[in-house]
C-alpha positions as CSV (number, residue, x, y, z in Angstrom):
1,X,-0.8,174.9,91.0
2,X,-2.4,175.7,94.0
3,X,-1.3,172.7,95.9
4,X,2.8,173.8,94.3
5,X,2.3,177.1,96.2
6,X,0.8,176.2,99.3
7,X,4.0,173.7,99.9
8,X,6.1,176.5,99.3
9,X,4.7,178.6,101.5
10,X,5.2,176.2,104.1
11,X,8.6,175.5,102.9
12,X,9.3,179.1,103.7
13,X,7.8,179.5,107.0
14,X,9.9,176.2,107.9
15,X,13.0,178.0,106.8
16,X,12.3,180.6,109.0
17,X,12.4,178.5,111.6
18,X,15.6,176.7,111.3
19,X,18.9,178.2,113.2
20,X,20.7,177.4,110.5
21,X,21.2,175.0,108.2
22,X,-2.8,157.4,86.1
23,X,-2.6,156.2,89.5
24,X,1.0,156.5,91.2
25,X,3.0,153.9,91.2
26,X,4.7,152.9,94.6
27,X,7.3,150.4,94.9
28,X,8.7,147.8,97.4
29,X,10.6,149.5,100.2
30,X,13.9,149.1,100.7
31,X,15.2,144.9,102.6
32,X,16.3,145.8,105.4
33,X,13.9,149.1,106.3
34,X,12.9,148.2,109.9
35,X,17.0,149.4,110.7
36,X,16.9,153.1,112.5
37,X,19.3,154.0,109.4
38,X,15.8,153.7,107.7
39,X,13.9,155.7,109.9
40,X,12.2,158.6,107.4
41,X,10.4,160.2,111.1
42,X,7.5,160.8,108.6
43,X,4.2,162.2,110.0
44,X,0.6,161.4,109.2
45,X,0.4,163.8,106.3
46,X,4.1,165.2,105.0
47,X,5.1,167.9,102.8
48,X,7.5,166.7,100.5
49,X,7.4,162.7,98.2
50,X,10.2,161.9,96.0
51,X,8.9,161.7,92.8
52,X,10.5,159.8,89.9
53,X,9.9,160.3,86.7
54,X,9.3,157.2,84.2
55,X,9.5,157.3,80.4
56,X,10.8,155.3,77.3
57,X,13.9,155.3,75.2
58,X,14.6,154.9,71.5
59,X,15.8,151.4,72.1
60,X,13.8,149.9,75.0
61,X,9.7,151.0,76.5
62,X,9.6,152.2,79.9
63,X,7.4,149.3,81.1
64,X,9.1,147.3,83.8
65,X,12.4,148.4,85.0
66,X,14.3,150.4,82.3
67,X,16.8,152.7,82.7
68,X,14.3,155.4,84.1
69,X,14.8,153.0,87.1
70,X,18.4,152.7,87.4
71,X,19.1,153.5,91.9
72,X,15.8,152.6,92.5
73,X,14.1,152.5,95.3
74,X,17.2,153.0,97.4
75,X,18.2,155.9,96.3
76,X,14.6,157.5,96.5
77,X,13.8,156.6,99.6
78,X,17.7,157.3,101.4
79,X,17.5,161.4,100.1
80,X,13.6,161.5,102.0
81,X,15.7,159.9,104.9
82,X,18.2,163.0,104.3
83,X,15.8,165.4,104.2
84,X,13.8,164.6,107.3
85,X,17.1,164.9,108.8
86,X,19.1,167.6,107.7
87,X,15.8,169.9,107.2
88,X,12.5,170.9,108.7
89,X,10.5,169.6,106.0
90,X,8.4,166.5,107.0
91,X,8.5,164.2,104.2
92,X,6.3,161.3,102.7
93,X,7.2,157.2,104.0
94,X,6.9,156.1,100.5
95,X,8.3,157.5,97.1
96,X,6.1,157.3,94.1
97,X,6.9,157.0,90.2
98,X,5.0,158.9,87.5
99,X,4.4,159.8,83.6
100,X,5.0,163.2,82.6
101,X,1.5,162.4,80.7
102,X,0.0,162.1,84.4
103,X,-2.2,164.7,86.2
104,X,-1.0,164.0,89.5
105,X,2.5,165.7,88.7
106,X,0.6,168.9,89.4
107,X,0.5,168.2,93.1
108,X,4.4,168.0,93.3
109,X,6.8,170.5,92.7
110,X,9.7,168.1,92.2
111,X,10.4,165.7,90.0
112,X,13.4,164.1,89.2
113,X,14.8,161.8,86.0
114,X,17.8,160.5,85.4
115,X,19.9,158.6,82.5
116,X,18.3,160.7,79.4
117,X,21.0,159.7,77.2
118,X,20.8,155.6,77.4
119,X,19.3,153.3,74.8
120,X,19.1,156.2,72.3
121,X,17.5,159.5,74.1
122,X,14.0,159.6,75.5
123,X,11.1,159.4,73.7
124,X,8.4,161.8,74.4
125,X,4.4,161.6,73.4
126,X,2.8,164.8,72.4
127,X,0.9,164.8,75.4
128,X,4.0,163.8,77.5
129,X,5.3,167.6,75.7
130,X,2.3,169.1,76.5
131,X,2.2,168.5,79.8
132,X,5.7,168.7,80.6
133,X,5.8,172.3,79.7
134,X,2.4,173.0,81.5
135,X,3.9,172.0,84.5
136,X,7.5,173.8,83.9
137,X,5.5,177.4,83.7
138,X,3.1,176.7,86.3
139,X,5.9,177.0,88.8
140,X,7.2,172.7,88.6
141,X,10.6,172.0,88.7
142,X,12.5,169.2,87.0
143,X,16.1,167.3,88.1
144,X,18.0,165.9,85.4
145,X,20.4,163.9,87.0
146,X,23.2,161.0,85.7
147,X,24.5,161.2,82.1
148,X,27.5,161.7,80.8
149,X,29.5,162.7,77.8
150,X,29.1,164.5,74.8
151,X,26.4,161.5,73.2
152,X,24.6,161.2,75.8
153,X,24.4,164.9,76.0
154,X,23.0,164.8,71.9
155,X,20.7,162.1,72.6
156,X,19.1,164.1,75.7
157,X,19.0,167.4,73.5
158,X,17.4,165.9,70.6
159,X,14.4,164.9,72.4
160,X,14.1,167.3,75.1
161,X,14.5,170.5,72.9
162,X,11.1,169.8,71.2
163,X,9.3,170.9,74.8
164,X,11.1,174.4,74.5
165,X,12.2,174.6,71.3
166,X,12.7,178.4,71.6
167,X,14.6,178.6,75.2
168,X,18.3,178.3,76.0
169,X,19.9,176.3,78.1
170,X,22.5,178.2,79.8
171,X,25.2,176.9,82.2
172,X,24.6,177.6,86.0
173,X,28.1,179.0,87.6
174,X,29.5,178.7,90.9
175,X,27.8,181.7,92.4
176,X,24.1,181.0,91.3
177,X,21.4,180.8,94.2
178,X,21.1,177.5,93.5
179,X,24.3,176.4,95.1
180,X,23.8,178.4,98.4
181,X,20.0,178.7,99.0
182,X,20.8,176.1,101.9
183,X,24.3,174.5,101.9
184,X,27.0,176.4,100.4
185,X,28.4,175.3,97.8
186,X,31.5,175.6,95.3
187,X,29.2,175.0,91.9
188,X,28.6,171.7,90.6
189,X,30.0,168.4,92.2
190,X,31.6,165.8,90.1
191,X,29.9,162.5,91.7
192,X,31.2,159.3,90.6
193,X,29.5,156.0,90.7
194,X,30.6,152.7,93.4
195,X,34.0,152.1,92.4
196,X,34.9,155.2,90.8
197,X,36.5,158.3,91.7
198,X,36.6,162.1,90.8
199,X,39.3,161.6,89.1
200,X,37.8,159.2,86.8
201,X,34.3,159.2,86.6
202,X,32.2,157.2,83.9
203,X,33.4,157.5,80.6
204,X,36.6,159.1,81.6
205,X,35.2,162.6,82.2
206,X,36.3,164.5,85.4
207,X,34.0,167.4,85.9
208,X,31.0,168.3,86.5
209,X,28.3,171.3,84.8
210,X,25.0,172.1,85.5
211,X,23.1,173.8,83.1
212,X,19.5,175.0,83.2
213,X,16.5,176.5,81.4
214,X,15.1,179.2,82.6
215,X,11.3,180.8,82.7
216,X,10.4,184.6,81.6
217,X,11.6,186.0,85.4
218,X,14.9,183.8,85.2
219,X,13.8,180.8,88.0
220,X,15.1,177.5,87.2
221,X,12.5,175.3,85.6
222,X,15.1,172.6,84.7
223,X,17.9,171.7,87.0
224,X,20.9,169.4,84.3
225,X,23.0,167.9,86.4
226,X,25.6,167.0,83.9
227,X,28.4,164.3,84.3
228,X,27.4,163.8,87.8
229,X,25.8,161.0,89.4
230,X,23.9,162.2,92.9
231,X,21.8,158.7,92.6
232,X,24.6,156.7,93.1
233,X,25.6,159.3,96.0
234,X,22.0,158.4,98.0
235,X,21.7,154.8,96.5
236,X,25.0,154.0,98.5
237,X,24.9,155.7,101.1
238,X,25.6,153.2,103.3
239,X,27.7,150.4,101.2
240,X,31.2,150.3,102.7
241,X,33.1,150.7,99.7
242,X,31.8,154.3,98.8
243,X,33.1,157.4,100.0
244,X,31.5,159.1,102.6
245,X,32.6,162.8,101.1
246,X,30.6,161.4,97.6
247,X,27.6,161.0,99.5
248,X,27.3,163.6,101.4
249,X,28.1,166.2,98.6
250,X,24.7,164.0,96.7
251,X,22.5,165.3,99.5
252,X,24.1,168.8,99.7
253,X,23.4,169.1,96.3
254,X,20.2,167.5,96.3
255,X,18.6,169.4,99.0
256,X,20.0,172.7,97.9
257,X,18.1,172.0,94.3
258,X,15.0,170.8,96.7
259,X,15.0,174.0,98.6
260,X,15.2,176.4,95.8
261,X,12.0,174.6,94.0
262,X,10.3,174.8,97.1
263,X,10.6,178.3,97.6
264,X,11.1,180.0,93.6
């Protein structure tokens, strides 16, 4: 906990400043990482890692490369490369991958998981609950990001509810601090995956909800990015045939979410 607030503390003096504006697990970089579009400008000892979050599913472990991995490592490693660039905060060179059953989650104050609603729902140990919600109420803070529709929303719910089984969630609107702690932004962000479009996103759907749950003074603990897709926003930022205006709405989004756990 200590090391959650001392980063937020320097968080905040970094704000200040701008004029506007187990054992970890870490994975192969990125082909292609000596290109400047690469460059993270990460110093000897940074403030901020990416952190993803690994875990199994009714229908398939989390050992290997399951759907816990689904962007990976690109999209991890482009949104350190957009933070270094659009903030102050000096970031880590490599992003690392954890259990929510791990100790080290306590030195970050950002996590981040995406498809909860593939193969099934997540499957979560007692000690995986346990610590999960340690973490939450210590001050942590958790990005759902990537599922979509109704099922998949079931499947998440079923599982997750059992770490606060007596809390809401409640949707975020438009004009939460969430969306302008940094950027400003019109609520959530429908963003679609390579080759789709807002007006048809996976499964059909064309909008976008976040929804949240909330600790006894009303900060975010859990960020639900809901029928959005910010992975696929950082994953390709660079690939020709993705929209420029989707990717740059994922790192809005995705800082603005970084920000507010850095400093609530």
């Amino acid at each position: 906990m200590l090391k959650i607030l001392l980063v937020r503390l320097l968080t905040t003096l970094l704000l200040s400043l701008l004029p506007g504006l187990g054992v970890a697990q870490v994975f192969p970089s990125i082909a292609g990482t000596d290109a400047d579009v690469y460059d993270l400008g990460v110093e000897d000892s940074g403030e901020f890692n990416f952190v993803r979050v690994q875990f199994d599913t009714y229908w398939g472990g989390g050992f290997g490369y399951g759907t816990w991995s689904i962007d990976f490592p690109d999209a991890d490693m482009n949104f350190l490369r957009g933070v270094s660039r659009l903030t102050n905060i000096k970031v880590e060179s490599n992003p690392i991958v954890l259990r929510f059953d791990d100790e080290q989650i306590f030195d970050y104050p950002f996590l981040y998981m995406l498809e909860v609603g593939q193969n099934g729902g997540i499957v979560l140990s007692p000690k995986e609950i346990e610590n999960l919600r340690e973490y939450l109420l210590r001050g942590g803070f958790l990005l759902i990001d990537d599922f979509w529709g109704q099922r998949q929303w079931d499947n998440f719910y079923a599982a997750f509810s059992q770490v606060f089984p007596d809390r809401e969630i409640v949707e975020l609107k438009s004009d939460h601090e969430i969306f302008h702690v940094y950027y400003d932004i019109d609520g959530p962000q429908m963003i679609p995956a390579l080759y789709r479009s807002d007006d048809f996103g996976e499964q059909g759907i064309d909008y976008a909800s976040n929804h949240a749950i909330l600790d006894d003074s009303g900060r975010v603990m859990v960020l639900i990015n809901w029928n959005s897709d910010m992975g696929d926003g950082w994953e390709h930022t660079y690939h020709q045939a993705y929209p420029t205006r989707y990717a740059n709405s994922a790192y809005r989004l995705g800082i603005n979410y970084l920000m507010y756990s850095m400093t609530h």
